[in-house]
C-alpha positions as CSV (number, residue, x, y, z in Angstrom):
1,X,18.5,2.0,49.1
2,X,19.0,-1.2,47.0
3,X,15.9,-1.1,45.5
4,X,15.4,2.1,44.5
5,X,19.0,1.5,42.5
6,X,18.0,-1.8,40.8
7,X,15.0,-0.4,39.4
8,X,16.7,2.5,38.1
9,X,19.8,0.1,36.5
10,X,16.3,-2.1,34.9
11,X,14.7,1.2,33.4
12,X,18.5,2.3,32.2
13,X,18.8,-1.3,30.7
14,X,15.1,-1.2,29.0
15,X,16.1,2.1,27.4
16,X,19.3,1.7,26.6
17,X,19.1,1.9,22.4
18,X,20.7,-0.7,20.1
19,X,21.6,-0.5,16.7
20,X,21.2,-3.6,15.2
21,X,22.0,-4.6,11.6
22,X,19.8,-4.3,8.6
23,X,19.3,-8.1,7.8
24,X,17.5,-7.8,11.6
25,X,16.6,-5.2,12.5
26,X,12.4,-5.5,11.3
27,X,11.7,-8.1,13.6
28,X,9.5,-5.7,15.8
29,X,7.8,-4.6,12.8
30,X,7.1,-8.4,11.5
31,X,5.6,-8.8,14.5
32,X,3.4,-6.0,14.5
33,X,1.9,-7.5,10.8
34,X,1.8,-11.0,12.7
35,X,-0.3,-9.5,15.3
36,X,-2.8,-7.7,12.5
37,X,-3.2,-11.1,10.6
38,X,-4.3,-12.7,13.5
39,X,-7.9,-10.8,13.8
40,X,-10.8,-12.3,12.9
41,X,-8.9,-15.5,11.5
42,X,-13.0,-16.8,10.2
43,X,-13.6,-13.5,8.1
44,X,-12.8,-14.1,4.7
45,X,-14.4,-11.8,2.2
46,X,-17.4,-9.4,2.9
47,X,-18.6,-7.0,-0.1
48,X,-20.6,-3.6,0.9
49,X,-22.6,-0.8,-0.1
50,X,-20.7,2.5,-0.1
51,X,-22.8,5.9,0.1
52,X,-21.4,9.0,0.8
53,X,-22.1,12.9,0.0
54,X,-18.6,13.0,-1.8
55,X,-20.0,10.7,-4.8
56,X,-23.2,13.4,-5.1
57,X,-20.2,16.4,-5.8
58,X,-18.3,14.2,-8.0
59,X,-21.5,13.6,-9.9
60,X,-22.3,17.1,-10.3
61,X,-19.4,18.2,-11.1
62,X,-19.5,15.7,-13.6
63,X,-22.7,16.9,-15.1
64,X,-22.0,20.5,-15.2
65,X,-22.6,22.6,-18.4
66,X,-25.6,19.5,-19.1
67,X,-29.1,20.6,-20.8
68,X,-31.4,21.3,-18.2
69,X,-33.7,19.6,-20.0
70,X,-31.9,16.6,-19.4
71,X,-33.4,14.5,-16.3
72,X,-30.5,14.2,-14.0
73,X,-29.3,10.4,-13.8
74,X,-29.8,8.6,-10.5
75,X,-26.5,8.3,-8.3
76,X,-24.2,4.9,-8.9
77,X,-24.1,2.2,-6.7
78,X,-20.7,2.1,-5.2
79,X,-19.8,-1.5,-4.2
80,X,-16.2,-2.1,-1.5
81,X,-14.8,-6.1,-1.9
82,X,-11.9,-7.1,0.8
83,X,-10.8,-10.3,0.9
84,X,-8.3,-11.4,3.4
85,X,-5.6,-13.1,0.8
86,X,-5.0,-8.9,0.2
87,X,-7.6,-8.3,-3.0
88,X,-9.5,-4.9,-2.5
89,X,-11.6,-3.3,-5.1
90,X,-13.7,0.0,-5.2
91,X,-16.2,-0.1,-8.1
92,X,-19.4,1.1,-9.8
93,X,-22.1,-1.4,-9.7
94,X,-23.7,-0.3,-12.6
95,X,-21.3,1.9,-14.8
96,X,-23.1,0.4,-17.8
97,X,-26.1,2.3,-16.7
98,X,-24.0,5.5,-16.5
99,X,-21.6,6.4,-19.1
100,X,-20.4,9.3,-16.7
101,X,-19.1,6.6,-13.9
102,X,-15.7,5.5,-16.0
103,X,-14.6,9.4,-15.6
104,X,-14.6,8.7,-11.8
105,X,-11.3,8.4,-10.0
106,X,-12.8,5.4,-8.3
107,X,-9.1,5.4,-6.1
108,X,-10.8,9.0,-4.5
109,X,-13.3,6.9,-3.3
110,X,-10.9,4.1,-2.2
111,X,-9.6,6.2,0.3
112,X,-12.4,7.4,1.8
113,X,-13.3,3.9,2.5
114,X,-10.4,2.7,3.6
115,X,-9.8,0.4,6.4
116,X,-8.0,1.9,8.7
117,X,-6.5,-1.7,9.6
118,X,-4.3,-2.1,6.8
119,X,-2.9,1.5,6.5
120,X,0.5,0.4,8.5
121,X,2.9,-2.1,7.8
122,X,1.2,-3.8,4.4
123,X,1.9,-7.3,4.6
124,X,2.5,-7.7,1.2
125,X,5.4,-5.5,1.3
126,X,7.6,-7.2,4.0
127,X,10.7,-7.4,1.1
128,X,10.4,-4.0,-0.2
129,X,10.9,-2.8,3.5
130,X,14.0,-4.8,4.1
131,X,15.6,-3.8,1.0
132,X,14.9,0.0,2.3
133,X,16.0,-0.4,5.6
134,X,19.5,-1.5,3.5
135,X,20.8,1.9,3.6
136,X,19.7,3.3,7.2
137,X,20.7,2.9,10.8
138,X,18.3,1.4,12.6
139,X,18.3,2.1,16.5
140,X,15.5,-0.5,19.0
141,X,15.0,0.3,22.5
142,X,12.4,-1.2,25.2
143,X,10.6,2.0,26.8
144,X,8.7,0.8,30.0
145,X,5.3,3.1,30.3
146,X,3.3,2.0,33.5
147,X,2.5,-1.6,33.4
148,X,3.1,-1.8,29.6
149,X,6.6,-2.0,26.7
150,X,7.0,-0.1,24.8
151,X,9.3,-1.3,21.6
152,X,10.7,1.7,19.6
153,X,12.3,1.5,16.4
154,X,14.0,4.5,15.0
155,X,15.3,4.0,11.1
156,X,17.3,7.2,9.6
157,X,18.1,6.8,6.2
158,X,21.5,7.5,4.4
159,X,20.0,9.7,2.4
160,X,16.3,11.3,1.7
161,X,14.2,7.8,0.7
162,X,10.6,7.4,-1.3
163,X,8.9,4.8,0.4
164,X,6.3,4.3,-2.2
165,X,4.1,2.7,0.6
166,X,6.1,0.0,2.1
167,X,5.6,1.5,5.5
168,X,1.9,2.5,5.2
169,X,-0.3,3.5,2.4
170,X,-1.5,6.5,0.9
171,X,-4.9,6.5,2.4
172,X,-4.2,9.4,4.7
173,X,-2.0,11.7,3.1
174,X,0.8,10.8,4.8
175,X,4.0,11.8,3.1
176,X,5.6,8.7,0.8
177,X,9.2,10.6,-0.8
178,X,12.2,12.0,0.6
179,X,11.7,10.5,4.0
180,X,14.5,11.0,6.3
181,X,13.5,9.0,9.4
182,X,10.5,6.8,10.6
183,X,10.2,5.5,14.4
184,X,7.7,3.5,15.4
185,X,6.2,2.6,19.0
186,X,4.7,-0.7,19.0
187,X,2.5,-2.0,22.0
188,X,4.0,-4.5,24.2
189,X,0.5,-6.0,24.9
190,X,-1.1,-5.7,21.6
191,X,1.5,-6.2,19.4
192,X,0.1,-3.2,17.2
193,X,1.8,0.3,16.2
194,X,0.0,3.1,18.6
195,X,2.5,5.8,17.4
196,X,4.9,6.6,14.2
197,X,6.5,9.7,14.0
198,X,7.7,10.9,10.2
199,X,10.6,13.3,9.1
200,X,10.5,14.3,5.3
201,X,13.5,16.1,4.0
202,X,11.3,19.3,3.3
203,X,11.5,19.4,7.4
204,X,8.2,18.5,7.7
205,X,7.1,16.6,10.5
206,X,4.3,14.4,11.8
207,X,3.0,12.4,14.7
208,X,0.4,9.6,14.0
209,X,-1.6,8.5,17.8
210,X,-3.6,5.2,16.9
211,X,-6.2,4.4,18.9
212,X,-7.6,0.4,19.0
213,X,-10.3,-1.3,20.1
214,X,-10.5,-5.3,21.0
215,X,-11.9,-8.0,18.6
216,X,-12.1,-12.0,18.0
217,X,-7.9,-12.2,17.7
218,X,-6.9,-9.0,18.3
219,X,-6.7,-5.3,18.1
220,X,-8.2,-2.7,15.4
221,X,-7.8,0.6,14.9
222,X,-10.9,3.1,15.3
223,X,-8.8,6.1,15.5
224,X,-5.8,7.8,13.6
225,X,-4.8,11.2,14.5
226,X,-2.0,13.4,12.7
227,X,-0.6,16.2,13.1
228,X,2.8,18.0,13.1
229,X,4.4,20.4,16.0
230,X,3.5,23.6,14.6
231,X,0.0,22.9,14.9
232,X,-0.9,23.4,11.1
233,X,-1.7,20.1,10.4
234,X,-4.6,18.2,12.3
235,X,-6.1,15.3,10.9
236,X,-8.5,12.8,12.3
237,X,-9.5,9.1,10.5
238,X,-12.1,7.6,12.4
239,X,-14.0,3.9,11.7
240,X,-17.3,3.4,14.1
241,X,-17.6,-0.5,13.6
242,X,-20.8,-2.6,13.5
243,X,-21.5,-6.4,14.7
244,X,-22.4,-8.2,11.2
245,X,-23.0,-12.2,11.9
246,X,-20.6,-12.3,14.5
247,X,-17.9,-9.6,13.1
248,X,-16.7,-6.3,13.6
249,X,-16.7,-4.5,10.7
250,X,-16.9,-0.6,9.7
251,X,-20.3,1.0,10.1
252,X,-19.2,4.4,9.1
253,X,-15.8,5.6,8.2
254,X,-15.5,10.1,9.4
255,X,-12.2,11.7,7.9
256,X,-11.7,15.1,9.2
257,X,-9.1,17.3,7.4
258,X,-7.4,20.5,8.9
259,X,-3.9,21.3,6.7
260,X,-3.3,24.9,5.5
261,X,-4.4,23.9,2.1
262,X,-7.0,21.6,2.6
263,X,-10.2,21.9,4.4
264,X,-12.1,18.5,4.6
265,X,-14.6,16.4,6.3
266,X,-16.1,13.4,4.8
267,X,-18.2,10.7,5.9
268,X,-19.3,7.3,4.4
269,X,-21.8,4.3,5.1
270,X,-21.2,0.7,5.0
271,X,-24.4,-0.9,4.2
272,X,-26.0,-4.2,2.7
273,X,-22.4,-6.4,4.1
274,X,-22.4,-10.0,2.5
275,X,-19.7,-11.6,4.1
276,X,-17.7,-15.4,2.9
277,X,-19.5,-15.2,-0.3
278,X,-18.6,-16.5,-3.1
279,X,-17.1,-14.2,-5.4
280,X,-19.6,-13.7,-8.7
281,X,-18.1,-14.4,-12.0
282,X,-18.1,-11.0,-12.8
283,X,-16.6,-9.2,-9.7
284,X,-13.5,-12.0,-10.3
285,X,-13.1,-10.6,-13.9
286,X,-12.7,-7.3,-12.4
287,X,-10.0,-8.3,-9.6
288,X,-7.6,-9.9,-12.8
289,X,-8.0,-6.6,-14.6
């Protein structure tokens, strides 16, 4: 009989919530960045090739009302540069070649390459989340799930908040204003958010299910699933990753889009990857525009 009632008091205790004051109360979240920085410590830089269907539309839309008796240009070379000190750029190769390329949103075709690794928890924005979290209650509770922790972290705001991407980033189409409350489950044994769950103001509600996969340091994400209770919204990010001298990194990025107003699916290449290269003269003069 004893035993039966101490594990009951240790599940009671591990789920018991806490509120916990502002000034503290993103230490489960700090550790889930920690945990992101630590993959694949020796990758520094890469720069890729980017080809996807979605730059052949732009193009002709781009195009339309032409001569026909004008040859049609070849497409652009769309190049991706990451580098782990947080630059990112999406850009045409050879927009001198084609005048048409600077009326590109080149930010459309940032999110469709997007790593899916850097859509939670932006490091960068560590400050911007602690002044948020100012004005909410924060309740943190231990959830034991078979063999693993679950940390939770519930934050309701005072009032309906604009995030303006200090949580996550716009990616995915996940809702940045008049957020009323986030909660996050981070993984006891990866260190990594595997669920957040979004209320907006407008009622609407969403569920994100990440999905990881092991690397040199770590965890990455291969998966992100949304969608919301009433079964309207069902979206699914997926990265199939590739072994380039010695790293994981995306071979093809699939985004599949199911919302009342939006059908979608998209898919695009990585190709040509030159990683910890030295950044040419003229890419850096693009990075400090």
């Amino acid at each position: 009989m004893l035993r039966p009632f101490l594990a009951s008091l240790a599940f009671l205790i591990l789920t018991l919530p806490s509120l916990v004051f502002a000034k503290d109360d993103l230490a489960v979240l700090q550790s889930a960045v920690a945990a992101g920085a630590q993959v694949q410590p020796k990758l520094l830089s890469y720069h890729a090739t980017l080809e996807t269907t979605r730059l052949e539309e732009i193009m002709a839309r781009l195009t339309e009302g032409a001569s026909p008796d004008v040859k049609p240009s070849p497409l652009p070379v769309i190049n991706k540069f990451w580098q782990r000190n947080g630059e990112r750029l999406v850009y045409a190769g050879n927009s001198q070649a084609f005048p048409s390329i600077e009326q590109i949103d080149l930010q459309i075709l940032a999110d469709l390459a997007i790593d899916l690794n850097e859509v939670m928890l932006p490091p960068g924005r560590t400050d911007q989340r602690r002044d948020l979290v100012e004005k909410a209650d924060i309740t943190s509770s231990d959830v034991a799930l078979a063999e693993n922790l679950i940390h939770r972290l519930e934050i309701t705001f005072n009032q309906a908040t604009d995030l303006e991407q200090a949580f996550y980033t716009d990616g995915i189409g996940l809702p940045q204003e008049q957020i009323r409350t986030l909660v996050f489950d981070v993984d006891g044994t990866t260190g990594r958010v595997n669920e957040l769950a979004i209320l907006a103001d407008n009622e609407l509600q969403l569920t994100i299910e990440i999905r990881y996969i092991e690397v040199p340091g770590g965890h990455i994400p291969e998966r992100f699933q949304v969608t919301s209770p009433d079964g309207k919204i069902d979206d699914l990010f997926e990265t199939k990753y590739t072994e380039v001298d010695g790293f994981i990194l995306p071979q093809r990025t699939k985004r599949t889009i199911r919302r009342p107003d939006l059908r979608e699916k998209t898919e695009v290449l990585f190709k040509n990857y030159r990683i910890n290269q030295p950044v040419p003269a003229e890419l850096q003069n693009r990075l400090n525009h």
